[in-house]
N, C-alpha and C positions, 0 to 999 in steps of 0.2 A: 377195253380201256387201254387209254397209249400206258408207256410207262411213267411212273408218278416223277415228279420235277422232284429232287431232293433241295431240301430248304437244311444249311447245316449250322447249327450252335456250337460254336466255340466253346471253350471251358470256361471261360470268366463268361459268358451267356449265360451258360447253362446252372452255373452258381448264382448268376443273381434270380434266373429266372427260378432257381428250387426256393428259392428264400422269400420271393413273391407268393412262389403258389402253398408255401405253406403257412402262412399270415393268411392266404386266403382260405388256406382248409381251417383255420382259428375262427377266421367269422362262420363261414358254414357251421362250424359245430354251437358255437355261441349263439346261432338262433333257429335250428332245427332243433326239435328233442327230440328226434327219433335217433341222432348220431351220438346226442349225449346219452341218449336211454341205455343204447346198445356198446357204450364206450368205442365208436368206431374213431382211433387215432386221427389226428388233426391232418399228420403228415397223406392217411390212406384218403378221407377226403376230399384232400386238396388235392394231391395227384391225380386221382381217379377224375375231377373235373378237371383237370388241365388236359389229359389223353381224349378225354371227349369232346373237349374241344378240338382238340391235333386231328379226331379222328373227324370230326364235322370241315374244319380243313381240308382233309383229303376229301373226302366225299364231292365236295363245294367245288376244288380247284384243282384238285388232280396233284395236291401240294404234298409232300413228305418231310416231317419234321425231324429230324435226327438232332441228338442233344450228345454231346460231346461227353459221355460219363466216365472218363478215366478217374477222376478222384472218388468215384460210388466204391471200387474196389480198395480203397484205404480205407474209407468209413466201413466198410465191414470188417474190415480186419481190426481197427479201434475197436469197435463195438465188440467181436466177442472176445474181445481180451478182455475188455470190463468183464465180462459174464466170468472170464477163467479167473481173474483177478478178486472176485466175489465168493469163490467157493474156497473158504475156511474150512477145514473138517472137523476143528472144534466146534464152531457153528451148528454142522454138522448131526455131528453127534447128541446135540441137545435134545432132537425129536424124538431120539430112544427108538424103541420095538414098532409102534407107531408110524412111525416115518419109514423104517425099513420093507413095514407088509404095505405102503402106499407105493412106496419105486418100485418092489414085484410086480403090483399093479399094474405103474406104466409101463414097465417094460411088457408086460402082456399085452397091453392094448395098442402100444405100439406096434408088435407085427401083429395084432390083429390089423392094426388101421391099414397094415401096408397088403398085406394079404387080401384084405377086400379089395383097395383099391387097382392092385394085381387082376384078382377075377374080374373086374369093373371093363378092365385094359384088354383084357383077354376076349371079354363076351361082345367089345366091337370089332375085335379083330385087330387092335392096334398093337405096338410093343410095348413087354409086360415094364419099360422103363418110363413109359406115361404114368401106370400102376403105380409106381413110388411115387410119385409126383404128385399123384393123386391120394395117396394115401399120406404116411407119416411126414413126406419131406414140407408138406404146404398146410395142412393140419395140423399139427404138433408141432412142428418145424417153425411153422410161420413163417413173415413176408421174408424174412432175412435167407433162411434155409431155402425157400421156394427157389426166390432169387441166384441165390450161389449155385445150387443144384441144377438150376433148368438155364442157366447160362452156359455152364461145363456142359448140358444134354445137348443144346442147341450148338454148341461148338463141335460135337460129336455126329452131327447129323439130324436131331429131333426136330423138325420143324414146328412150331411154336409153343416149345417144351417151357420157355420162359414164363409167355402169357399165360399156359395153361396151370404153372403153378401159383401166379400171381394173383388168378382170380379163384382156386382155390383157396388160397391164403386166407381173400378177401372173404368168399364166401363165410369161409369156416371162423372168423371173426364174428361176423354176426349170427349163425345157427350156436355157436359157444352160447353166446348170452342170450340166446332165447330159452333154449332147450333148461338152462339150470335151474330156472325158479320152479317148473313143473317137475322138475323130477324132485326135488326138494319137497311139493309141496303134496304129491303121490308119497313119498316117504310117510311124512309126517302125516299128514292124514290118515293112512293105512295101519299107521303102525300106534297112533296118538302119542307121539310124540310132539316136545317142549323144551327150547332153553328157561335160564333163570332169566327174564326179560327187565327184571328192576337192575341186574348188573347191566344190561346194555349200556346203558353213557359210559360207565367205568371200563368197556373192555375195546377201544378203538380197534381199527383196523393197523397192518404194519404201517403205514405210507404216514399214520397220522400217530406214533408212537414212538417211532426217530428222533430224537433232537437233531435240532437244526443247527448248521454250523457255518462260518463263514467261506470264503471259496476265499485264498489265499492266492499270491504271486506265486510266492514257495512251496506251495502244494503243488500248482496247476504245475509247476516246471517239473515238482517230482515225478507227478503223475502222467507226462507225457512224457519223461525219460523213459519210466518203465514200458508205458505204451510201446516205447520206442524197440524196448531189446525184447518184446514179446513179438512184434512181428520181425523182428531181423532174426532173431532164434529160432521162429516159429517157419522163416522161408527156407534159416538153414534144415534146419529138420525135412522139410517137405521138398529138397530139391537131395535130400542124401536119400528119403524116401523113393523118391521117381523114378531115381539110378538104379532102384532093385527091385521094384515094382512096374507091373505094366497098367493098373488100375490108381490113377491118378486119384489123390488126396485131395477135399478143397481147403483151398488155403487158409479160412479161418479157423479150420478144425487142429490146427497146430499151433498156429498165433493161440489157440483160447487152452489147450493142454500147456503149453511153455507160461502161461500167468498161473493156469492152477497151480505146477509145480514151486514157481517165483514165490508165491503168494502166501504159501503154506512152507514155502525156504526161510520167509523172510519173519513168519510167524513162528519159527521155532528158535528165532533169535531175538526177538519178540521186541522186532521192526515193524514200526505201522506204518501203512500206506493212508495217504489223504482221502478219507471214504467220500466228503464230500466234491472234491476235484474229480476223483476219480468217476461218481457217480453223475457229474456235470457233463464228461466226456462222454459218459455211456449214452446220454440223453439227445447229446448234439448230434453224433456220430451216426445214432440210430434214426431221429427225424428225419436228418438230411441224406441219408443212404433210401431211407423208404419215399424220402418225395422225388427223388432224382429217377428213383427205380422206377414209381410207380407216374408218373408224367414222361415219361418215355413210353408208356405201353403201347403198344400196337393193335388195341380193340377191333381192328377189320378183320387183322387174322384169325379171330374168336369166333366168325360169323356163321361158319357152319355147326359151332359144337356145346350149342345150347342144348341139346339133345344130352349129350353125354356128362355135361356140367353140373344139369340137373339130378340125374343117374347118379355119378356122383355123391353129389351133395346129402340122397336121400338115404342113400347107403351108408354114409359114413354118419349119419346123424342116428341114424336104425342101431348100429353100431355101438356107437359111444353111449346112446339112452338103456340098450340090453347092459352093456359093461358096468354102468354106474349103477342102478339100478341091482342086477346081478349078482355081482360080484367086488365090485366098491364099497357096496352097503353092507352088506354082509361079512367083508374081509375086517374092514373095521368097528366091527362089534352091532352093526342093527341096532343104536341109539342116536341119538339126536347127533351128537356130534357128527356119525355117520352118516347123517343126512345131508348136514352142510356140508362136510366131505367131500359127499357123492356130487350134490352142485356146483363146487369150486371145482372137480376135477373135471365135469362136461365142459367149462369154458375152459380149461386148462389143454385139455385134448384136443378141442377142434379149434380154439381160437389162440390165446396168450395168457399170461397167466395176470393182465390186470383185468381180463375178460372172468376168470375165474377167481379172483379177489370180487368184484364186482359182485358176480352171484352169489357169493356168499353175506355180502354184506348185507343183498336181498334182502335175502332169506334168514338175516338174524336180526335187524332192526325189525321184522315182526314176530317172530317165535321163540327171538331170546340170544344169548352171547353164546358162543363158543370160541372159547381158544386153544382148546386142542385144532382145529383146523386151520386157525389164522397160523398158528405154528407150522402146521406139518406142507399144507399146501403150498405157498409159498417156495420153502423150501426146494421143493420136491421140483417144482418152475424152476426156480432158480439156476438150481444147481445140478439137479439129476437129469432133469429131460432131456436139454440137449445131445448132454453127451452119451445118455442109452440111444436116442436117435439116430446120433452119427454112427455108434457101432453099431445099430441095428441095420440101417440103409448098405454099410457098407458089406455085412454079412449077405445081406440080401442080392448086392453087387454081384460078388465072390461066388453063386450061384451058378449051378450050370445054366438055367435058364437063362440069365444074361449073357450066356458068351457069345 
């Protein structure tokens, strides 16, 4: 085949065309149930059928769609600053003993996830930096980390270190919310276990337990001041880093430790940030970095490693069902609560954590309330995973194996 004609999008293109294709990942999920079953994000829908289209394009016409994604790298860095901006350690602290033996948790099943995915890398013969890719960065990490990660791999030499995290990412989205209700529903049958099911109406999930609030002028402006001096702090950090480091930092892993510290500066003076602005930016930032990402993909390059995706996919699901099952259930007491636990943390592990909110609500509108877990799980997404993640991958970096 000749070489493909490049077809190039501009940045005002490529913004109107992300804003398109995620109204159209809206309708797709509004009348599929299999995307609403599975909570597959509006923005991951609608992407995914834009790239397949791009890729029916090239196929068709020999055409190459390139979309101009300079602003994708701002929208990550907004995004986990909300996330750094989010972690109060008074908050915190609420989940008690609890929540302390659930992050031991992740943080084990984390390098477990990366360690399979290692061996996974290793038994094709590929570099063990596919393995992290394949493991915690696109699994645990999700589209945001897959993304950042396998952008820095693919600048580094990994030929299509990107796509390969992104449809990880994808994958592990939907094996999250499959795998929860049965592991939930093995628990509980095994062990005959019960929540109180007459509280259920009384014990909502978090997402519907929030009051609501208005989104103000003077909020949005606070809250994108601070946005502001989280990644300008966040780049000084990472460029004083670089200068004395030879294993480059990614850039949102400092943008989102500079909000932790702000957030919890500003809470001990006990300055509040506009939780509702703040949380509007989280939500735009992250759609539109994940349709931009994911309508950019390059599905042709994928075409020989269906093989290994699969592989994959079966491993780390092998994986996460022994871990909850195992050691989830058991670490938090082998009772009911422990059950939905163990459910929210399999979508939490291999998908996101409204993947693992979701399993849980399963799993307690028919066996009954728990909030011990709507407490702790959460949480533990929220606030802990990322950033055991990011020091875990980067421990794993720091390896001789990588050098």
């Amino acid at each position: 085949m000749n070489d493909p004609i490049s077809v190039d999008v501009n940045v005002t293109g490529t913004i109107i065309v992300a804003v398109v294709v995620l109204y159209a990942g809206r309708f797709l999920t509004s009348r599929i149930s299999f995307l609403r079953n599975f909570n597959i994000p509006e923005a991951v829908s609608g992407g995914l059928l834009c790239s397949v289209v791009a890729a029916i394009v090239f196929f068709a016409s020999n055409r190459q769609i390139n979309f101009d994604l300079t602003p994708r790298d701002s929208l990550l860095l907004i995004f986990f600053s909300t996330i750094g901006l989010s972690a109060k350690f008074s908050t915190l602290i609420s989940g008690g003993k609890s929540l302390a033996i659930l992050v031991v948790c992740a943080i084990g099943f984390l390098i477990l996830q990366d360690i399979a995915g290692i061996a996974v890398a290793l038994s094709f013969g590929a570099p063990p930096a596919y393995g992290l890719l394949a493991g915690s960065i696109a699994f645990a990490g999700g589209h945001g980390s897959a993304i950042s990660y396998g952008q820095l791999a693919a600048d580094q030499g990994l030929p299509g270190a990107l796509e390969l995290g992104l449809a990880c990412a994808t994958l592990g989205l939907i094996a999250g919310g499959v795998i929860g209700g049965p592991i939930a529903r093995r628990l509980t049958t095994k062990n005959n276990l019960s929540g109180e099911a007459e509280k259920q109406s009384f014990l909502p999930g978090p997402e519907e337990t929030s009051e609501s609030c208005p989104v103000t002028l003077n909020g949005m402006l606070d809250s994108i001041f601070v946005l502001a001096i989280c990644i300008a702090a966040g780049a000084a950090v990472n460029y004083w880093y670089d200068q004395r480091s030879e294993m480059p930092l990614p850039g949102f892993l400092t943008a989102m430790f500079v909000g932790i510290v702000l957030t919890n500066g500003l809470d001990f003076f006990k300055i509040e940030l506009h939780k509702p602005s703040i949380s509007l930016c989280s939500d735009v930032s992250l759609q539109l970095f994940l349709v931009m990402s994911l309508m950019s993909l390059q599905l042709w390059t994928l075409g020989g490693a269906f093989g290994p995706l699969l592989v994959i996919l079966l491993v780390q699901i092998g994986a996460m069902a022994a871990f909850a099952l195992y050691v989830v259930f058991p670490a938090m007491g082998r009772d009911y609560d422990a059950a939905v636990i163990a459910a929210g943390f399999s979508g939490l592990g291999l998908g996101a954590t409204p993947v693992g909110i979701a399993n849980m609500h399963a799993v307690t509108e028919k066996f009954g309330a728990s909030q011990k877990a709507f407490l702790i799980v959460p949480l533990v997404g929220a606030f802990f995973l990322d950033i055991a993640n990011a020091a875990i991958i980067q421990a794993f970096l720091a390896t001789p194996l990588f050098k």
